[in-house]
C-alpha positions as a LaTeX table, in Angstrom:
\begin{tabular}{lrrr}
\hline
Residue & $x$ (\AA) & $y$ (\AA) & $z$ (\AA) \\
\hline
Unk1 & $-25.57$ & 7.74 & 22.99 \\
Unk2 & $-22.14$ & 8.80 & 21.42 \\
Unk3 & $-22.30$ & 8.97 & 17.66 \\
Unk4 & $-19.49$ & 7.56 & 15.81 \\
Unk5 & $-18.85$ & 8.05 & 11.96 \\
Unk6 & $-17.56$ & 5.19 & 9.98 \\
Unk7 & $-14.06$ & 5.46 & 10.34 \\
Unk8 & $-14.26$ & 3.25 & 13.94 \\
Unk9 & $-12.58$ & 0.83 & 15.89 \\
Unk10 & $-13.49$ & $-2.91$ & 13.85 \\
Unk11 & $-14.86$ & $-5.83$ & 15.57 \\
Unk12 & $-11.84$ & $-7.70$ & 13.83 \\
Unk13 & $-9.18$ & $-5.16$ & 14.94 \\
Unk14 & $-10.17$ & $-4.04$ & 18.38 \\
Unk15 & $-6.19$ & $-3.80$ & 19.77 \\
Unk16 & $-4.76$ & $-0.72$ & 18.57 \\
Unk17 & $-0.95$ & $-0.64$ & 19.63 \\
Unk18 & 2.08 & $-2.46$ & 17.65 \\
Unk19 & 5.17 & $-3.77$ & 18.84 \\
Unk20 & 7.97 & $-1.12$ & 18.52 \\
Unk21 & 8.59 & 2.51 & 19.51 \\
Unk22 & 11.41 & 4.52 & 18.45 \\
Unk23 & 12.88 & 7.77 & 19.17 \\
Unk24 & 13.19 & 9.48 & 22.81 \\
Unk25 & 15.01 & 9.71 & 25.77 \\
Unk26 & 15.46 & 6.44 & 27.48 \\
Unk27 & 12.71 & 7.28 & 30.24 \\
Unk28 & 9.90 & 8.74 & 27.92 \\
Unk29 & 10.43 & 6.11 & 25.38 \\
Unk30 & 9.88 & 3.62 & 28.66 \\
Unk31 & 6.79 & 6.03 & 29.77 \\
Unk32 & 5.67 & 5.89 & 26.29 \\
Unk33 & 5.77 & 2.09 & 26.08 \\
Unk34 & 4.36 & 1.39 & 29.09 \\
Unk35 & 1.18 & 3.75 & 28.36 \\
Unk36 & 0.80 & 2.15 & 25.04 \\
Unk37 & 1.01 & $-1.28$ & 27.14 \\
Unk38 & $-1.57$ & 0.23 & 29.69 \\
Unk39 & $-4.35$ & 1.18 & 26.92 \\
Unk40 & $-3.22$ & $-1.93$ & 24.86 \\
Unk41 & $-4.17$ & $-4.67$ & 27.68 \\
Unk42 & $-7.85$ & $-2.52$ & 28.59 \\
Unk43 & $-8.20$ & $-3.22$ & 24.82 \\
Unk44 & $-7.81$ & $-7.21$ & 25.16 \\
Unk45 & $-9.93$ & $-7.16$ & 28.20 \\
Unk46 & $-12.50$ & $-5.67$ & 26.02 \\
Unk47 & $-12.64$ & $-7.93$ & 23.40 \\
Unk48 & $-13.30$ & $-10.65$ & 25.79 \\
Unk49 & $-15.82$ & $-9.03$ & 27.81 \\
Unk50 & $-17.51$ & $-8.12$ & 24.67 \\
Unk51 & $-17.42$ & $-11.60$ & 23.14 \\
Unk52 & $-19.74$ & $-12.58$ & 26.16 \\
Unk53 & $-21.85$ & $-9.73$ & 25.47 \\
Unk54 & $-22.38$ & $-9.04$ & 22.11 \\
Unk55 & $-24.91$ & $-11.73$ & 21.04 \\
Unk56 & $-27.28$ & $-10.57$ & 24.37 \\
Unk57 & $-30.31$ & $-8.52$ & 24.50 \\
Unk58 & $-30.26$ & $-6.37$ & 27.86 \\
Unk59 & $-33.75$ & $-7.56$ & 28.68 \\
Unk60 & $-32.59$ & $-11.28$ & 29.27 \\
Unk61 & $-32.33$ & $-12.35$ & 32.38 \\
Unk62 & $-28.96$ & $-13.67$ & 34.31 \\
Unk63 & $-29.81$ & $-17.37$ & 33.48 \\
Unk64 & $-30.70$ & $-16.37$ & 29.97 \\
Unk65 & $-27.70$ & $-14.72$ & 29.09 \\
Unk66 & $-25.47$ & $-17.40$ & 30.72 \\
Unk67 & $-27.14$ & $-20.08$ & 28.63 \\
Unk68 & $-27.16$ & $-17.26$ & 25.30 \\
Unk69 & $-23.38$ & $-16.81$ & 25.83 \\
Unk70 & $-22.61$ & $-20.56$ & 25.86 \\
Unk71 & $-24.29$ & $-20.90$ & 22.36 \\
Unk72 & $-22.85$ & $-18.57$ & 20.60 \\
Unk73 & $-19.61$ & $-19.50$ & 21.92 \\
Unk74 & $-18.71$ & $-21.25$ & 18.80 \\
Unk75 & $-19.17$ & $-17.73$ & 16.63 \\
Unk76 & $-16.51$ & $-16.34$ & 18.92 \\
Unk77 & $-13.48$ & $-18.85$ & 19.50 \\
Unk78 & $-12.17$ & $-20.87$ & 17.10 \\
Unk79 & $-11.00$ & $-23.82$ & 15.27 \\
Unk80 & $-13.79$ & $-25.83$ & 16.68 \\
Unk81 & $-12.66$ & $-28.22$ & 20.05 \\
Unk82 & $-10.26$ & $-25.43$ & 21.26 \\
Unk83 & $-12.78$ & $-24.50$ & 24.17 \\
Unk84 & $-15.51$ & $-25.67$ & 26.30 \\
Unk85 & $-18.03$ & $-23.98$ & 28.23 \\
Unk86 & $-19.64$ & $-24.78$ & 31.39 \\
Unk87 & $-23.19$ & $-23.04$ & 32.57 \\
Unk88 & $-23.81$ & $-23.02$ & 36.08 \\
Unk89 & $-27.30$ & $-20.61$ & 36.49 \\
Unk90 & $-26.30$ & $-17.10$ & 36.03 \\
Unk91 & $-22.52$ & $-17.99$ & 35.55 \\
Unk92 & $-20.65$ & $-19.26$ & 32.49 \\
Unk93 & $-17.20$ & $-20.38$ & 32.28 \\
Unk94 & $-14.96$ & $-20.36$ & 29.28 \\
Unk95 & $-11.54$ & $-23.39$ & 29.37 \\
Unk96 & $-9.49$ & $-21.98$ & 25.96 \\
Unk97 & $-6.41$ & $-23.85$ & 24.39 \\
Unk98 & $-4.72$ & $-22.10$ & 21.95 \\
Unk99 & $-8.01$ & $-20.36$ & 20.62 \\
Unk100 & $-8.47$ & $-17.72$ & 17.98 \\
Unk101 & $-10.87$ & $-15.33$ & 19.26 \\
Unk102 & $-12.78$ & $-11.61$ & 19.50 \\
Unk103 & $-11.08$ & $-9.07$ & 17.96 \\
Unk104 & $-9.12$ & $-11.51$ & 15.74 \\
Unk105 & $-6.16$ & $-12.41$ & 18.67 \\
Unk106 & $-4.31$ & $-15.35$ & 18.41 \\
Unk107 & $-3.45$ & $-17.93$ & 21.02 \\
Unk108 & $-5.86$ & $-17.59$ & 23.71 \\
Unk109 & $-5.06$ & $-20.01$ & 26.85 \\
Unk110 & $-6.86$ & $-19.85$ & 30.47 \\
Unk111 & $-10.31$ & $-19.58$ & 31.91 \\
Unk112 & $-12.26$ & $-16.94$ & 31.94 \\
Unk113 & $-15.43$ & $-16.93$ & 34.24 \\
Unk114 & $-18.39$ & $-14.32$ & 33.65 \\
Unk115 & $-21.20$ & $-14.14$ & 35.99 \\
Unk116 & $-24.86$ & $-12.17$ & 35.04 \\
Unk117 & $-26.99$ & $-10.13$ & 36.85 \\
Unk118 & $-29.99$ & $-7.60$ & 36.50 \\
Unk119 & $-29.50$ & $-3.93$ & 37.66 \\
Unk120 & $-31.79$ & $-1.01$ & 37.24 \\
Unk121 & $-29.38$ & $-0.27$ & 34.38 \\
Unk122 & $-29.76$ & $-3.07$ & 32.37 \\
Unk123 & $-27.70$ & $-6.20$ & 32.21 \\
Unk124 & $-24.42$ & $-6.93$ & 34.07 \\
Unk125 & $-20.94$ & $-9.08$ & 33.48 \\
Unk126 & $-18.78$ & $-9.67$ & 36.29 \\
Unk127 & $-15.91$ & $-10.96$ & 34.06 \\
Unk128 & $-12.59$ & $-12.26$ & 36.14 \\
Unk129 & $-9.23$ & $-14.06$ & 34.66 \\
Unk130 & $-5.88$ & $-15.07$ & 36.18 \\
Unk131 & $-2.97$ & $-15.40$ & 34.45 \\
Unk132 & $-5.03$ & $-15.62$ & 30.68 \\
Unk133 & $-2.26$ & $-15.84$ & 27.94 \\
Unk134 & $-3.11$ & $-14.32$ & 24.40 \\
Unk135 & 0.29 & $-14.88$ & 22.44 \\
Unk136 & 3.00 & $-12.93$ & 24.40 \\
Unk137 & 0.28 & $-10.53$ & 26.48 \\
Unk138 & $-0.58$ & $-12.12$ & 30.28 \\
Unk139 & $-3.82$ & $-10.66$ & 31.77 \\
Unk140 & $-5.51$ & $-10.99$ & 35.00 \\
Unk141 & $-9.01$ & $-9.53$ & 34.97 \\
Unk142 & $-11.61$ & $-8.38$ & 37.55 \\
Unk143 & $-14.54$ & $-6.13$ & 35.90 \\
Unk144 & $-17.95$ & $-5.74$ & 36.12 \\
Unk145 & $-20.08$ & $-3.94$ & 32.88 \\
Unk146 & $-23.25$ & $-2.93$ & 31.61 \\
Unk147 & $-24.88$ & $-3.37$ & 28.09 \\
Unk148 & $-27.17$ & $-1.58$ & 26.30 \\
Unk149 & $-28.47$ & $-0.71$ & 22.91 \\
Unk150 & $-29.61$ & 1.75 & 21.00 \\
Unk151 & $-30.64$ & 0.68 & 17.21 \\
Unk152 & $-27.73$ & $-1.10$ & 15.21 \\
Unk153 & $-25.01$ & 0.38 & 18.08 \\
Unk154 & $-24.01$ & $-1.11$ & 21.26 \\
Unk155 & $-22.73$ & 0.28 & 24.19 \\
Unk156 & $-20.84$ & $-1.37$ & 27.12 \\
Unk157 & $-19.47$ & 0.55 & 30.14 \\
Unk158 & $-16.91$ & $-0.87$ & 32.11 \\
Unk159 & $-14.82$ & $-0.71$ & 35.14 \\
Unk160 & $-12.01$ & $-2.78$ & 35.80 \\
Unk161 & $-9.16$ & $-3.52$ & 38.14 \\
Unk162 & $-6.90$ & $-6.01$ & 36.18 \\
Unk163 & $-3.44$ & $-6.05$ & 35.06 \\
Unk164 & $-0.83$ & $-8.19$ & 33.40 \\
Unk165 & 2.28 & $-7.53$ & 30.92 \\
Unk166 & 1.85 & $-6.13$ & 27.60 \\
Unk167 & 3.30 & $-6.72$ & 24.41 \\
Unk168 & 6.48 & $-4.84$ & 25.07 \\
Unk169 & 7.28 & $-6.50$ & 27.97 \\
Unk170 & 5.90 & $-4.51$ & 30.82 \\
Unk171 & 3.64 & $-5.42$ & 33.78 \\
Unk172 & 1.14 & $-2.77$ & 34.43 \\
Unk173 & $-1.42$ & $-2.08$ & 36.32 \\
Unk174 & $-4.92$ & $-0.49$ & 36.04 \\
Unk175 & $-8.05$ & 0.83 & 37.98 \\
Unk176 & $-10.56$ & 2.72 & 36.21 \\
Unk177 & $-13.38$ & 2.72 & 33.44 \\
Unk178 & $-13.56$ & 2.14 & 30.27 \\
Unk179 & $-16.12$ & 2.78 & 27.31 \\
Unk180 & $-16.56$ & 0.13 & 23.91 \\
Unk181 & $-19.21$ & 1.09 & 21.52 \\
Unk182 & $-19.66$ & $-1.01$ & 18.29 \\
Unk183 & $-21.72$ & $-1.13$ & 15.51 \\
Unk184 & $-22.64$ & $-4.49$ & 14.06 \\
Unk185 & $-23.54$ & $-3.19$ & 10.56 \\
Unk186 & $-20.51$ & $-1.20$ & 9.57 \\
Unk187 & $-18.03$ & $-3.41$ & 11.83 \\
Unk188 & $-16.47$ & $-0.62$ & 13.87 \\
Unk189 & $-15.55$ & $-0.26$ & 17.23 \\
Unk190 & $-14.36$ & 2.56 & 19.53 \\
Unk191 & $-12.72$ & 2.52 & 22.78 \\
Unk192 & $-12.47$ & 5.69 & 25.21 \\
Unk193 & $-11.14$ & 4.85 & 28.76 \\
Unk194 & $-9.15$ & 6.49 & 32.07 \\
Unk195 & $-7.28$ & 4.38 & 34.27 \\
Unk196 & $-4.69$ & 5.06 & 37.28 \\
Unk197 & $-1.79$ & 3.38 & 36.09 \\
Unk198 & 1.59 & 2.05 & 38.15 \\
Unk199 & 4.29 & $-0.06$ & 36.46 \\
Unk200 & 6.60 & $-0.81$ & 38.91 \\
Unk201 & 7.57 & 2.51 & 40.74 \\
Unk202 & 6.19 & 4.45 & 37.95 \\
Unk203 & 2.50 & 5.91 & 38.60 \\
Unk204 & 0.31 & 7.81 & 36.09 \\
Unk205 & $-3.13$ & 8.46 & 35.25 \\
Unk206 & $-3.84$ & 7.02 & 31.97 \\
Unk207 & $-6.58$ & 8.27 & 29.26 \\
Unk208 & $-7.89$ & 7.09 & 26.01 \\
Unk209 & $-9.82$ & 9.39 & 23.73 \\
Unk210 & $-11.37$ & 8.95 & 20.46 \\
Unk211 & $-9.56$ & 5.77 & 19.42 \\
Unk212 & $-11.64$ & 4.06 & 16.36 \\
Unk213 & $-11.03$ & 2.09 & 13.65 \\
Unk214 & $-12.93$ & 0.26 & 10.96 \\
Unk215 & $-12.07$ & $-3.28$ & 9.77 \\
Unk216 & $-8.77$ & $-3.52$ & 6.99 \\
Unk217 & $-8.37$ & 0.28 & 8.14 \\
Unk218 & $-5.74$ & 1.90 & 9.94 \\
Unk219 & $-6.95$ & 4.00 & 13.67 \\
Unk220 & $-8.45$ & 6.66 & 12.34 \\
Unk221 & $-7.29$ & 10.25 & 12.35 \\
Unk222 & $-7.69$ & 12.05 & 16.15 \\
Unk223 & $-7.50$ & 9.40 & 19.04 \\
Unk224 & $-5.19$ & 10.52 & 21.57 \\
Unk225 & $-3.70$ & 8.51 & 24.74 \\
Unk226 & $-2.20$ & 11.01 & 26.94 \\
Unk227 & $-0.28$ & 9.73 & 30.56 \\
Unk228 & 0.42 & 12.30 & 33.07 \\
Unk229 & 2.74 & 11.32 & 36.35 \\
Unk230 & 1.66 & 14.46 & 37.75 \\
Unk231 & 3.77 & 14.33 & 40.80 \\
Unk232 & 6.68 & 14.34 & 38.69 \\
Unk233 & 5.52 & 16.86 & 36.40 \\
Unk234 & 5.49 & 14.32 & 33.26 \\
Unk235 & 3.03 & 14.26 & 30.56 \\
Unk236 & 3.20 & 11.95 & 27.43 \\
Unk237 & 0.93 & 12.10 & 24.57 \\
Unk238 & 0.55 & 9.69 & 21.98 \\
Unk239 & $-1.35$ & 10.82 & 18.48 \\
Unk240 & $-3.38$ & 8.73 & 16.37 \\
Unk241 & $-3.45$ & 10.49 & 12.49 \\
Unk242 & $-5.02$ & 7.40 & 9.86 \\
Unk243 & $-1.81$ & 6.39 & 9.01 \\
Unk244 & 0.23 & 3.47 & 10.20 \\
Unk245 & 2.80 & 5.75 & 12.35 \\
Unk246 & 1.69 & 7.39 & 15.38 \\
Unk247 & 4.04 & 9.99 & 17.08 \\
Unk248 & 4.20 & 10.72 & 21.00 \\
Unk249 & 5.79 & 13.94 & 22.68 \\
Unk250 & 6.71 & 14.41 & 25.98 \\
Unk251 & 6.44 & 17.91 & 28.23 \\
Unk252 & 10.22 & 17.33 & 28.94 \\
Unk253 & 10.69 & 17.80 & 24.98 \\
Unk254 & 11.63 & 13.98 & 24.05 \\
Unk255 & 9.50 & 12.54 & 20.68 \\
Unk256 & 9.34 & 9.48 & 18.84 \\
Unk257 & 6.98 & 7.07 & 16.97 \\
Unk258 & 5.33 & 4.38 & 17.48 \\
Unk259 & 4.61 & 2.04 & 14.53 \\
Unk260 & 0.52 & 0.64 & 14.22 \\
Unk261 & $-0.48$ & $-2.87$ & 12.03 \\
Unk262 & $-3.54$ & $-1.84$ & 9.80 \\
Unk263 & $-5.21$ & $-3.81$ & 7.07 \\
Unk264 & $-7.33$ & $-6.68$ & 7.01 \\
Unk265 & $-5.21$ & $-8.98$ & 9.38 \\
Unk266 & $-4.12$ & $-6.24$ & 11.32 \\
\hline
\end{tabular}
């Protein structure tokens, strides 16, 4: 199980990225923005899958989590009335209109189906989505992850072939895996993930490492994204350091900065 210290990813402040970069050449700030749009969208599909997840105990079965999920429903999205759920055996669906939900985002609109099952692993969620609006990000999801746990931590592993257009305005798209581990008495998250990317023309391989962050705190100090379009000899890095700046550098010698929302609303 990976250990985490308390400067982690918070269950209120799961999504990372902000909303402007600066800085560049016009192509690596565009590579830039799109990789922060990659990570930034694995992020939201996180904090939904989680939602279904977190109030489970791996040793329910796919009927028991379906009916588990649809109770605590009401912890998750909010003001009361802005969703309903329907249960049908090891499937639950959620219907949200303009919902506040996981990982404190704003604006939640679609359906979002997640269906249960038992592996030798532990307990599954086949989560899918088309066209789910949250605020100004569109997502359309198809993933399938475990859960399990391990004292006051939690542990989901995830693949996932989704996309949808970020918060800067560009439409990627992602296959890979991601990791979210969370711990329910200190309220942090972290988020580790690598993804074949393609926005557009543009194609990269993707990777998050490290990225955590504690609730009313900024990321801490020493995630990294880095995306690489190796055929073209291109590799972006993007630098997480506590504060509410991050800087990226490219190998063609291009830099900017990226600014982050921290605090308790972040």
């Amino acid at each position: 199980m990976m250990r985490m210290n308390r400067r982690l990813l918070p269950l209120g402040c799961l999504t990372l990225l902000a909303l402007s970069a600066c800085g560049g050449g016009d192509d690596d700030t565009l590579d830039a923005e799109q990789a922060m749009d990659a990570v930034e969208l694995s992020q939201r599909e996180a904090a939904l899958v989680v939602a279904s997840t977190h109030p489970l105990d791996p040793t329910m079965t796919a009927e028991q989590a379906a009916k588990a999920a649809a109770l605590s429903a009401s912890l998750v999205y909010r003001p009361a009335g802005c969703f309903t759920t329907l249960v049908q055996g090891t499937a639950i669906t959620y219907t949200l209109a303009d919902c506040t939900g996981p990982f404190k985002m704003n604006l939640i609109n679609g359906k979002v189906e997640v269906v249960y099952s038992v592996g030798a692993d532990g307990l599954h969620a086949q989560t899918t989505a088309q066209a789910l609006r949250i605020g100004d990000v569109s997502l359309d999801i198809a993933s399938e992850g475990f859960l399990s746990v391990e004292g006051d931590w939690r542990k989901l592993q995830v693949s996932t072939r989704g996309a949808g257009v970020g918060s800067r305005g560009h439409r990627v798209e992602r296959d890979g895996a991601y990791t979210v581990t969370w711990n329910k008495v200190e309220g942090c998250v972290g988020f580790e993930g690598a993804f074949e990317t393609r926005a557009g023309e543009r194609q990269f391989e993707t990777t998050a490492t490290g990225l955590s962050r504690c609730a009313g705190q900024c990321p801490a100090a020493g995630g990294r994204i880095v995306h690489e379009a190796i055929h073209r000899g291109l590799r972006i890095q993007i630098d997480f350091d506590g504060t509410d700046t991050v800087r990226w550098t490219s190998s063609s010698g291009s830099q900017g900065t990226v600014g982050i929302s921290c605090g308790a609303g972040a």
